[in-house]
C-alpha positions in Angstrom: -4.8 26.8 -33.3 -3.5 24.8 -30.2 -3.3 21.0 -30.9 -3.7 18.8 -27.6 -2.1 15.0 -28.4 -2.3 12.4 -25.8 -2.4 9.0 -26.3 -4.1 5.4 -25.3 -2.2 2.0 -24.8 -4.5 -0.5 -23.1 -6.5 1.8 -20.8 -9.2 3.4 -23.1 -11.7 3.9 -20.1 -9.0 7.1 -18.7 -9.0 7.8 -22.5 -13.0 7.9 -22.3 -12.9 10.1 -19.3 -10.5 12.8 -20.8 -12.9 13.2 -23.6 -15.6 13.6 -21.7 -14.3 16.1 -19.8 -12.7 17.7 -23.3 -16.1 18.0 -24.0 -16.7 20.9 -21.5 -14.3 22.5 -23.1 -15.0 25.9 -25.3 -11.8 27.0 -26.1 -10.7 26.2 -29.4 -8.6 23.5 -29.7 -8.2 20.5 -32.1 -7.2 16.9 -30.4 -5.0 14.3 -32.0 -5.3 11.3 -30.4 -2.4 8.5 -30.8 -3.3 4.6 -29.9 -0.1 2.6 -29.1 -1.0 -0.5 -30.9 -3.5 -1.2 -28.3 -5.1 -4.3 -27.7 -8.2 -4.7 -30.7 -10.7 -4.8 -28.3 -9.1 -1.8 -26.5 -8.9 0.5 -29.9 -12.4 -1.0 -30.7 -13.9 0.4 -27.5 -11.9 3.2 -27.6 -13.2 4.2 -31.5 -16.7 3.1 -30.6 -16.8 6.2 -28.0 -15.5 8.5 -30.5 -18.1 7.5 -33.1 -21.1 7.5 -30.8 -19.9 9.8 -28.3 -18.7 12.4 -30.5 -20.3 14.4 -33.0 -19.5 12.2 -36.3 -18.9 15.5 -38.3 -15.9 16.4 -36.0 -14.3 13.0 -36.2 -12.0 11.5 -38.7 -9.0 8.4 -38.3 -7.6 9.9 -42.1 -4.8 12.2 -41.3 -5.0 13.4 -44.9 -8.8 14.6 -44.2 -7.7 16.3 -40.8 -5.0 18.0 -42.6 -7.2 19.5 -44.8 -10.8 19.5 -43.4 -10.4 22.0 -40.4 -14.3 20.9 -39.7 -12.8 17.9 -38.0 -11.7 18.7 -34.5 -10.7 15.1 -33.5 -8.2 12.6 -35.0 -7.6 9.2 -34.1 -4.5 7.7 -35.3 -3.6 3.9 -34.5 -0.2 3.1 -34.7 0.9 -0.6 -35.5 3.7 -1.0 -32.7 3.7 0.6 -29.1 6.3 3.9 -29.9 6.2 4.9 -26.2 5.6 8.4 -24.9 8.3 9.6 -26.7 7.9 9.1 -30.3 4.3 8.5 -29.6 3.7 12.0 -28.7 5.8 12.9 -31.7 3.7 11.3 -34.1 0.9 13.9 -33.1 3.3 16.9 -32.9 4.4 15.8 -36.5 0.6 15.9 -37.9 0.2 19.3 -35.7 3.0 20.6 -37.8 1.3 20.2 -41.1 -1.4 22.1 -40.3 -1.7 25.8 -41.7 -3.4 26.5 -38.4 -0.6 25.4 -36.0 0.3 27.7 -33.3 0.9 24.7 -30.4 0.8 21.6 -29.0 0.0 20.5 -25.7 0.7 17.1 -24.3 -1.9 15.3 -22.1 -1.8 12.4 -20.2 -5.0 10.1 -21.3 -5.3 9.6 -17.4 -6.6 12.9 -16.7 -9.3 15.1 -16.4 -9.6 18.2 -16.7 -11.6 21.5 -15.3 -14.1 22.9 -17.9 -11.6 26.8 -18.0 -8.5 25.2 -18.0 -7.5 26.2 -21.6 -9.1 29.8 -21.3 -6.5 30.2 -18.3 -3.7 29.2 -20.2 -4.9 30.6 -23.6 -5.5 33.9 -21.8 -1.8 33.5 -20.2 -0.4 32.9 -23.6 -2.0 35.9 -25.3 -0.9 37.8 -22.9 2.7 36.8 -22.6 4.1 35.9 -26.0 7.5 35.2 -24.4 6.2 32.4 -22.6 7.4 29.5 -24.6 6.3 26.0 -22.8 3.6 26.5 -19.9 2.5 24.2 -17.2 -0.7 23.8 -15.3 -1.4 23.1 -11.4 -2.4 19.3 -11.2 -4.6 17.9 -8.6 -5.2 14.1 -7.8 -8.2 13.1 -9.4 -8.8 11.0 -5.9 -8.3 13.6 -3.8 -8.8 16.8 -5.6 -8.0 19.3 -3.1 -4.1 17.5 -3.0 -1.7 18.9 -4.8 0.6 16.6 -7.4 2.4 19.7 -9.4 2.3 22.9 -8.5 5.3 24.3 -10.7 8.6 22.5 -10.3 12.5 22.9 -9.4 15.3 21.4 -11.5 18.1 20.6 -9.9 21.1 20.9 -12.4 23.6 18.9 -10.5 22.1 15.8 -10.0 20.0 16.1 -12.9 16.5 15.8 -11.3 13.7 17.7 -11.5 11.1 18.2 -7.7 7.2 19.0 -8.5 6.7 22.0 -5.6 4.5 21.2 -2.8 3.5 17.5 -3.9 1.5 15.8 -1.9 0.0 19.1 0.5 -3.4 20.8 0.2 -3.1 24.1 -0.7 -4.5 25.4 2.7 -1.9 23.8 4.2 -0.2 27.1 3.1 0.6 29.7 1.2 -0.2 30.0 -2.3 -0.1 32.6 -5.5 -2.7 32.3 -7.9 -0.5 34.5 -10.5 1.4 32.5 -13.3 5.1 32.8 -12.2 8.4 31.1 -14.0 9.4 28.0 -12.9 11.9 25.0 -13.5 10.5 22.0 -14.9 6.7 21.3 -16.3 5.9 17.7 -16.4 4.5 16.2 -19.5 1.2 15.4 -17.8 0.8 18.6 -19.3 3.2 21.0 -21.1 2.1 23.2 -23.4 4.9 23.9 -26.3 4.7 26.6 -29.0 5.9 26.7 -32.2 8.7 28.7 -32.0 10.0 26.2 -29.1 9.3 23.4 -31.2 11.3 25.0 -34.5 14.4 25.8 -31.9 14.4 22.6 -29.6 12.8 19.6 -31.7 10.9 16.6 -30.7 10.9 14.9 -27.8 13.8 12.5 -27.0 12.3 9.5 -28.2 15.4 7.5 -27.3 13.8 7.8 -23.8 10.6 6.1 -24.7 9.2 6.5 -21.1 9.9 8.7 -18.4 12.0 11.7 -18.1 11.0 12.7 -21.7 9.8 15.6 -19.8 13.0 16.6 -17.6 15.5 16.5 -20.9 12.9 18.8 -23.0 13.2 21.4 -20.4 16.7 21.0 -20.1 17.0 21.9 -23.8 14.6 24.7 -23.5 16.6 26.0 -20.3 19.7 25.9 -23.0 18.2 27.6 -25.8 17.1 30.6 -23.4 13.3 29.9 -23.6 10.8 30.6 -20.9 8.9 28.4 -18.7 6.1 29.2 -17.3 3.6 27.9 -14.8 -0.4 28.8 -14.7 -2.0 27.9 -11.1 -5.3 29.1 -12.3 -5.5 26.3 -15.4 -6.6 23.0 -13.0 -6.7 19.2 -14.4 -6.9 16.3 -12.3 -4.2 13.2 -12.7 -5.2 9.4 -11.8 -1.6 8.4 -11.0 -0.8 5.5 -9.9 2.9 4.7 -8.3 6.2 3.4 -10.1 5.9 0.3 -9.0 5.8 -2.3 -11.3 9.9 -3.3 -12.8 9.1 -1.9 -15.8 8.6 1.5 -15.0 11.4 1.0 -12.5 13.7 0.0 -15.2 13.1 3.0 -17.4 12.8 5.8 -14.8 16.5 4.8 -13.7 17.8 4.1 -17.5 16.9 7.1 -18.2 17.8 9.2 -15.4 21.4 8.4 -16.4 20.7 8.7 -20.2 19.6 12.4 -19.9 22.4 13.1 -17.1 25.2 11.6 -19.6 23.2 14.4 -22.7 23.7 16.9 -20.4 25.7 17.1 -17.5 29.5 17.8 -17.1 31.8 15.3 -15.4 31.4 16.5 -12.2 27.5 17.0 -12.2 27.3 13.4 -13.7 29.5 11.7 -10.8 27.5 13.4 -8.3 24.4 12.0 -10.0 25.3 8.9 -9.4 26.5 9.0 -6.2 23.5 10.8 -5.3 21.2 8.5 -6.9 23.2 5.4 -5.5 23.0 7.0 -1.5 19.3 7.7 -2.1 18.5 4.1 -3.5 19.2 2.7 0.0 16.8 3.4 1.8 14.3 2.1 -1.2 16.4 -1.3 -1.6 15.9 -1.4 2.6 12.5 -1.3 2.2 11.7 -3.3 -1.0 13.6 -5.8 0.2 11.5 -6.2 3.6 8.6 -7.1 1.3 10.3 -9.0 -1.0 10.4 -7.2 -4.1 13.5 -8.5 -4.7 12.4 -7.8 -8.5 12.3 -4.3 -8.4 16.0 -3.8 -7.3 16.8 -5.8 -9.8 15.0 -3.5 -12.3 16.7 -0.3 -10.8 20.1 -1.4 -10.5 19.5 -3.0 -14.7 18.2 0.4 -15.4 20.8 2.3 -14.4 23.2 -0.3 -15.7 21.7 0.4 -19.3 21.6 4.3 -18.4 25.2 4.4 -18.1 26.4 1.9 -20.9 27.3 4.4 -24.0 25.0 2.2 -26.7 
């Protein structure tokens, strides 16, 4: 049985969306859903859906009934403190693990949609290829749907970054395969993780709490000589929105450095950071034209924290 886990903080009307579309779905597949310690009258809105909106029969917030009613397809857990994405994606993977069923997990961003086939393609993939160990999907904007966000991805060992191919293009803009093919680095918008890659690599990083969880899982899987794979015909649709605010500043540049210091050599990290530092120009330039003062001051404390040893 695949187990898909995403989870809600504040913003239970993507969350409402992604199990609507979830509904489409006929694949088998059981979903554990993980609320951050979201605001009450988020979590109430959110449960409210899943109790009126969902078939009450499939529904349960009592891991212990989950675990052993395999009549409930949907679990909502509320967690009393926000863990992140992280440790809050770990929570789920733990309660996957307990199950007699469990095969996989596959992490889902809450802000998503997704096309009605999208696990048959990967399912199909999977059954097909049992070598394949974490798989990736082609991801669309879900405001413009025929422009591509991931369409496999390229990790770049020695400054420890990771490139999502042919961002921002439409896909007649040129030319693309249809067949699944190995690639570099699948973001955790969706990344689909069996359990023989969980028993050899672990949980996420949950030192990370936020960005770049993704680029140090692959990195481990790179080192432990699993495969990656990437399925073009499995479509869902991402309502991103831009790193813009100093929080996500902050953590995208602490932890650029945090996974480059877990796995890099001396060299590869010193060119990370000269690399990152030459590349941050141009940004400061422009920030600082429009006076967001603040955000510099979130990247350079970021990277500050990345590179302190605690």
């Amino acid at each position: 049985m695949l187990y898909l886990i995403t989870i809600n903080y504040n913003n239970s009307h993507y969350t409402i969306d992604l199990l609507k579309s979830l509904s489409h779905i006929k694949t088998s597949f059981r979903l554990i859903l993980v609320d951050n310690a979201s605001v009450t009258e988020d979590f109430n809105r959110l449960s409210t859906f899943i109790k009126q909106g969902i078939d009450s029969s499939k529904y349960t917030d009592d891991s212990s009934r989950f675990l052993n009613d395999s009549s409930k397809q949907f679990l909502l857990v509320r967690e009393n403190m926000n863990l992140g994405f992280s440790a809050g994606n770990n929570a789920g993977i733990r309660i996957a693990q307990e199950q007699v069923d469990f095969e996989a997990v596959a992490l889902l961003n809450n802000d998503t949609e997704v096309d009605p086939f999208f696990l048959d393609e990967i399912q199909k993939f999977r059954n097909q290829n049992e070598f394949a160990d974490l798989i990736g999907c082609r991801i669309f904007y879900a405001n413009q749907r025929d422009v591509l966000l991931y369409d496999g991805g390229t990790y770049y060992k020695h400054s420890c970054r990771a490139k999502h191919l042919h961002m921002n293009m439409k896909l007649a803009e040129f030319k693309s395969s249809n067949l699944p093919r190995p690639t570099g680095f699948i973001t955790g918008c969706f990344m689909y993780i069996s359990k023989n890659s969980i028993n050899k690599i672990g949980l996420l990083d949950e030192n990370l709490f936020m960005y770049n969880e993704d680029l140090e899982y692959c990195i481990r899987a790179h080192k432990m000589g699993l495969k990656l794979y990437y399925v073009p015909t499995a479509v869902i649709y991402h309502k991103i929105t831009s790193i813009s605010s100093p929080f996500s500043i902050y953590w995208a540049a602490r932890n650029r450095f945090k996974v480059a210091k877990k796995h890099t050599n001396t060299f590869d990290f010193s060119y990370t950071i000269i690399f990152y530092l030459l590349s941050r120009i141009p940004r400061f330039i422009i920030w600082f034209s429009k006076g967001r003062t603040d955000l510099i001051k979130a990247q350079i404390k970021g990277m500050m924290h990345g590179l302190n040893k605690k």
